[in-house]
N, C-alpha and C positions, 0 to 999 in steps of 0.2 A: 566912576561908576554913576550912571545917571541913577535919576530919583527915583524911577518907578523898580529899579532894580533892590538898589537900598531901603526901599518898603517893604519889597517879596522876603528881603534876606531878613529883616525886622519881622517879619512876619510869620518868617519860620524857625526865627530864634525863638520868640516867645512860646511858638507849639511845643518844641522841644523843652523848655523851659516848662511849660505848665504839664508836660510827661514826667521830668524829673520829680523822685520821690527824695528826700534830704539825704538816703541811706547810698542811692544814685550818684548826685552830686558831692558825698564824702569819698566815695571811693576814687571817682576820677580827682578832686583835690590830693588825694594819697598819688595817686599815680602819675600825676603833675610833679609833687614835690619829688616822689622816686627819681623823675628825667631831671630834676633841675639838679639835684644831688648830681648825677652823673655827669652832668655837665660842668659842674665844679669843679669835679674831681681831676676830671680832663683838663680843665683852664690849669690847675693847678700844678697837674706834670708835664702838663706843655712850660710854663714861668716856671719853673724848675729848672727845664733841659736847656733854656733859653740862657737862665743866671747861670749855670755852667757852661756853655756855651763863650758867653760874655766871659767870664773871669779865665776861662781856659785859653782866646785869644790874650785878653790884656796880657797875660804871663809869658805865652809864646811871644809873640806879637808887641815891642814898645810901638807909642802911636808915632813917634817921630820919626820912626822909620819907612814910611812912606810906600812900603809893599806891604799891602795888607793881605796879595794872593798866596796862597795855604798852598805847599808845595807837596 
């Protein structure tokens, strides 16, 4: 990004910034953490299906067995 771009963006952050009233920027903080919740939750039963995924091969599947393709 050249300079004079990252001045203009600088420059309309702070407009934006000096519009927000504190009751403004609580609500979009609230609706930040709502998406990051969701995005946990996700991470979470995707490393779930993964950890059974994992233990359902080890169990079918020994590793010395050298075919790992799922028939």
């Amino acid at each position: 990004m050249e300079q004079r771009e990252r001045i203009k963006l600088k420059q309309q952050i702070q407009q934006i910034n000096s519009s927000l009233s504190e009751g403004d920027a609580q609500k979009i903080m609230e609706l930040l953490e709502k998406e990051v919740q969701k995005v946990e939750r996700k991470m979470m039963i995707t490393l779930e299906i993964k950890e059974m995924l994992e233990d359902w091969l080890e169990e079918e599947y020994e590793e010395d067995d050298g075919d790992r393709v799922i028939h």
